[in-house]
C-alpha positions in Angstrom: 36.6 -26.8 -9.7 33.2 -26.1 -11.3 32.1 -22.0 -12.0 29.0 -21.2 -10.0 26.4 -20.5 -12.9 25.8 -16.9 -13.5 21.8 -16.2 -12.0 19.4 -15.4 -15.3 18.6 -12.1 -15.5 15.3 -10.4 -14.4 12.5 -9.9 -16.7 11.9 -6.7 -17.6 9.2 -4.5 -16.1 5.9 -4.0 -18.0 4.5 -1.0 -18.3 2.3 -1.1 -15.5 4.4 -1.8 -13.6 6.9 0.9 -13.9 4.2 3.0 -14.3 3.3 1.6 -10.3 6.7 2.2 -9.4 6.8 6.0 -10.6 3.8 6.2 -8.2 5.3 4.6 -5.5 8.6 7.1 -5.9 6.0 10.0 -6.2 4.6 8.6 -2.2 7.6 7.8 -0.6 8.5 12.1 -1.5 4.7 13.2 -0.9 5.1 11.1 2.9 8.4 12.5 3.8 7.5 16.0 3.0 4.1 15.7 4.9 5.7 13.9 7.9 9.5 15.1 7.9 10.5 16.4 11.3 7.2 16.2 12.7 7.2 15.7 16.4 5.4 12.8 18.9 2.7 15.3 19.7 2.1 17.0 16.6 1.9 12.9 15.4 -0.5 12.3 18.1 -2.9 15.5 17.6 -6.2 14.3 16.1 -8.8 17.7 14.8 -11.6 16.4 16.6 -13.6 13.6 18.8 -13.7 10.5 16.5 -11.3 12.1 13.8 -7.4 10.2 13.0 -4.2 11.5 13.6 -1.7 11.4 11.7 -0.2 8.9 13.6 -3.4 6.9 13.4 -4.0 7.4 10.0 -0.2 5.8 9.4 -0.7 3.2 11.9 -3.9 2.2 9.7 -2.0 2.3 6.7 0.8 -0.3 8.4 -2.0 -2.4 9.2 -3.8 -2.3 5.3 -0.1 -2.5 3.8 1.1 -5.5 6.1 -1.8 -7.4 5.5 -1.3 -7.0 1.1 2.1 -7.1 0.6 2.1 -10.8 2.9 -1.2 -11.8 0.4 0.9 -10.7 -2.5 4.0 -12.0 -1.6 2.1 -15.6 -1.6 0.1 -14.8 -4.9 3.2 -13.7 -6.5 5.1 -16.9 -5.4 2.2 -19.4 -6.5 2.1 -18.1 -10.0 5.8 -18.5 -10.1 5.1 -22.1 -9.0 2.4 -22.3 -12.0 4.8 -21.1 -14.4 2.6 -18.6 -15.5 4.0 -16.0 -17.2 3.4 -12.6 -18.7 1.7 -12.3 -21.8 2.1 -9.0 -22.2 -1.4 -8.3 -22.1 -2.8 -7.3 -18.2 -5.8 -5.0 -18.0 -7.3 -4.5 -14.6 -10.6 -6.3 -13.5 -13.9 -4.7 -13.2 -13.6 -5.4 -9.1 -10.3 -3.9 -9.2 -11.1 -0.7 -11.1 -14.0 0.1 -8.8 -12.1 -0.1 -5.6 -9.3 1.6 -7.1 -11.7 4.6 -8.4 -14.0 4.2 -5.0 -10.4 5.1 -3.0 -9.2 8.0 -5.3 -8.0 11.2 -3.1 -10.8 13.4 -5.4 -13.8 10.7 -4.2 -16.1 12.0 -1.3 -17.0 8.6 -0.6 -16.6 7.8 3.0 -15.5 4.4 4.2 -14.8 3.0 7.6 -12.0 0.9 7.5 -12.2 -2.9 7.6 -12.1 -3.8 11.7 -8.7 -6.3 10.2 -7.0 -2.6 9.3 -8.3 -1.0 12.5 -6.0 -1.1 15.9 -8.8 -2.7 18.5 -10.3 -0.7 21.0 -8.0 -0.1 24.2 -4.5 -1.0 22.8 -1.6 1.2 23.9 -1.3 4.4 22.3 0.4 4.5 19.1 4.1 5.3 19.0 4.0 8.1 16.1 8.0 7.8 15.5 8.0 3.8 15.2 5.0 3.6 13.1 6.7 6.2 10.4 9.9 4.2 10.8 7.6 1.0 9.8 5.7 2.4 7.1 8.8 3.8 5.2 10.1 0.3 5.7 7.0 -1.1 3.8 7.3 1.1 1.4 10.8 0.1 0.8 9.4 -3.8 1.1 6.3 -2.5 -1.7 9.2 -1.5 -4.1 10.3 -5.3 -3.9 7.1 -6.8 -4.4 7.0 -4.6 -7.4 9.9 -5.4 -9.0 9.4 -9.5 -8.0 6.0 -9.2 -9.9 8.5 -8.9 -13.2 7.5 -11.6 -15.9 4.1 -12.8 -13.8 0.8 -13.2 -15.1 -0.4 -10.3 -12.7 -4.2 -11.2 -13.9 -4.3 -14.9 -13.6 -2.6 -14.7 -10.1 -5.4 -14.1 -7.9 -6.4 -14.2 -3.8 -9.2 -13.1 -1.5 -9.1 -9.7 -0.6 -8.1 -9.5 3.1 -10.5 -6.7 3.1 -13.7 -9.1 2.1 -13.8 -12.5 1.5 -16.6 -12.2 -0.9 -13.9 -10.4 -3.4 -11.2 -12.1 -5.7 -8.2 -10.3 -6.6 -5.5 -10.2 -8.7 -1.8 -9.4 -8.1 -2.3 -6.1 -10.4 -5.3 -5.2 -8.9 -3.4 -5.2 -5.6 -0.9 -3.3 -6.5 -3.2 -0.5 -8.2 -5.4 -0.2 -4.6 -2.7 -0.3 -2.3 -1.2 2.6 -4.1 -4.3 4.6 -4.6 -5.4 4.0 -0.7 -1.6 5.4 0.1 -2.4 8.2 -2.0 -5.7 8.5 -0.2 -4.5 9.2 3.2 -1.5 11.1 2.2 -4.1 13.8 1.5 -5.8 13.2 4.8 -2.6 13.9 6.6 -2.2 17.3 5.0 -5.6 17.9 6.3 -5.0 17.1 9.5 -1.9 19.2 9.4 -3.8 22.2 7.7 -6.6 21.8 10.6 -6.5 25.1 12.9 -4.9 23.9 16.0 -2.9 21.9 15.0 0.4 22.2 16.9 3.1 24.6 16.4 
């Protein structure tokens, strides 16, 4: 009876990538402390006409996250298909770097969100509870993608940013901006928490 062949073990992670994953461990504590015990209607409060709650603001982030990890998860798989492997060597792009620095928490840029990471207009109201069960479940599903991007070519595999079509990415690149728009709206949760009225 023939042994089933032992599976070859995983490449180790490069640098920038662990050093994504120590971020990602540092939001998954910053988003249960921010959100932990909160209830439906201190989710749904929002500080003002046209201002998120933090329900919203999560529900946008399920949306942004959903819409990545699936455009990674196919990057990620075609370089596997290429063979093209890690040469030790990644270094953001220029495109990448900007969006990463133009979504840092300390920027005062203001953004609207892309209409593809905005619920439409009219949609039932936003379960607060179920959208924080879904994003800790992405963030469980971004640790994966992480680790799976062991051994790529993170530069060389590329896509069109779901946010524009007029921008290339690469898987590195991806990984940097998701984190740093996370990171982004972390902090505008704890203003909307630190907002006077803001339910007891």
């Amino acid at each position: 009876m023939k042994t089933k062949a032992a599976a070859p073990p995983s490449p180790p992670l490069s640098p920038f990538l662990e050093q994504a994953l120590a971020e990602l461990r540092g939001i998954r504590a910053d988003a249960a402390a921010v959100t932990e015990g909160l209830t439906p209607a201190q989710l749904a409060w929002s500080p003002g006409p046209g201002r998120w709650s933090i329900a919203e603001v999560v529900a946008h982030l399920n949306l942004a996250g959903r819409v990545y990890l699936d455009a990674i998860a196919h990057a990620a798989a075609g370089a596997r298909t290429r063979g093209l492997a890690d040469r030790g060597d990644y270094r953001p792009s220029l495109a990448g770097r900007a969006m990463a620095w133009a979504l840092r928490p300390d920027q005062r840029i203001r953004m609207k969100a892309p209409a593809i990471f905005r619920r439409p207009e009219g949609t039932a109201a936003i379960d607060g509870p179920r959208e924080l069960a879904t994003w800790r479940a992405l963030h469980v599903e971004m640790e994966e993608r992480l680790r799976e991007a062991a051994g790529l070519e993170l530069r060389r595999a590329r896509f069109v940013s779901p946010a524009s079509g007029l921008v290339r990415m690469n898987l590195g690149d991806a990984f940097s901006v998701l984190l740093v728009h996370e990171r982004r709206h972390l902090g505008q949760m704890r203003n909307v928490r630190g907002s006077p009225g803001f339910p007891a």
